[in-house]
VEXDREN-2710 file (C-alpha; in Angstrom, 1 decimal):
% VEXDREN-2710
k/r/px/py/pz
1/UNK/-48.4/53.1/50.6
2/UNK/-51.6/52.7/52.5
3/UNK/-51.6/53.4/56.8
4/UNK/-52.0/49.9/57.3
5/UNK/-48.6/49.0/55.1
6/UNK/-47.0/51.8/56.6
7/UNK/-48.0/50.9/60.3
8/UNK/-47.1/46.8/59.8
9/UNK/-43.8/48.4/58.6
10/UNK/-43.0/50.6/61.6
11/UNK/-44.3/47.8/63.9
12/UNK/-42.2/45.7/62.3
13/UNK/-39.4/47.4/62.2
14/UNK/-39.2/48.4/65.7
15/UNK/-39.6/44.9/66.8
16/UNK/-36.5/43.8/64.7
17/UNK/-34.4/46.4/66.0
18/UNK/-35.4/45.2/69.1
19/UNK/-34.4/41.9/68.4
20/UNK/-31.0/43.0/67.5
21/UNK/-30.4/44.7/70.3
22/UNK/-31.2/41.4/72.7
23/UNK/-29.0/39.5/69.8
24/UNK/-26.1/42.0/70.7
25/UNK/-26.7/42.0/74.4
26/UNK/-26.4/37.8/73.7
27/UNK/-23.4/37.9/71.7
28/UNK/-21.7/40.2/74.4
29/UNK/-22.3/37.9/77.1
30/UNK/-21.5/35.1/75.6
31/UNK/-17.9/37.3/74.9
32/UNK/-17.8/38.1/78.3
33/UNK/-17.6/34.6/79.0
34/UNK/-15.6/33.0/76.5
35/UNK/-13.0/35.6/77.7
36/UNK/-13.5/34.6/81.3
37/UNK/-13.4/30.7/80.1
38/UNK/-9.9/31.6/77.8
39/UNK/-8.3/33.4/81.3
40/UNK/-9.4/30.6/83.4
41/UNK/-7.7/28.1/80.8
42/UNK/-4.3/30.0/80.5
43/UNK/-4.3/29.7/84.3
44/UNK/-4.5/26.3/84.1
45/UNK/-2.4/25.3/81.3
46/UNK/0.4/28.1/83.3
47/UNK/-0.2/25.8/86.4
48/UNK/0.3/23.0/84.8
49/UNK/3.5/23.4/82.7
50/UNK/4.6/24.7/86.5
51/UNK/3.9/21.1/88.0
52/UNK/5.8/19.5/84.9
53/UNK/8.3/21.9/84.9
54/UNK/8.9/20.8/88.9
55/UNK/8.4/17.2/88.4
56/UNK/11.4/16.9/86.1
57/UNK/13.2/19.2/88.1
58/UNK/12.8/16.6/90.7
59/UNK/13.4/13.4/88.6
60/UNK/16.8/15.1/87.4
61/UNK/18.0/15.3/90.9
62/UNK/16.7/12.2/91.9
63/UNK/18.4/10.7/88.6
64/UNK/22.0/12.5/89.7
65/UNK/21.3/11.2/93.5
66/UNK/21.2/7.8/92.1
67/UNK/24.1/8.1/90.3
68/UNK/26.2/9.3/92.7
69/UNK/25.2/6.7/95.2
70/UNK/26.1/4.2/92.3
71/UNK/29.9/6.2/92.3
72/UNK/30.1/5.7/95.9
73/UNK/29.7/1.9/95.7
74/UNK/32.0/1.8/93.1
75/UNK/34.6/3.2/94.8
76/UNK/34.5/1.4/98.2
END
């Protein structure tokens, strides 16, 4: 292996581990916020099953309101 090979080879080298390390330091940002993105989505989709959740909570009383007022005509 001449100095030249051997040098190319070292240069090389270092400048592809290099590379991998700003590829890793990439891939765990882009973790970082793909984790971030997945909490903030849960949140969401938590809220909103909460709103649905209250809106038919709502609808059922205003459904039973109804009927009773219906049973009140009836009976007058």
């Amino acid at each position: 292996m001449s100095l030249s090979s051997f040098l190319e080879k070292m240069i090389t080298g270092r400048a592809a581990a290099r590379r991998r390390k700003e590829i890793d330091a990439e891939i765990s940002d882009e973790r970082a916020n793909l984790d971030a993105q997945k909490e903030e989505l849960t949140a969401t989709v938590r809220q909103h099953a909460q709103i649905t959740n209250s809106a038919s909570r709502i609808m059922q009383t205003m459904t039973h309101a109804m009927i009773m007022m219906e049973g009140d005509r009836g009976r007058s």
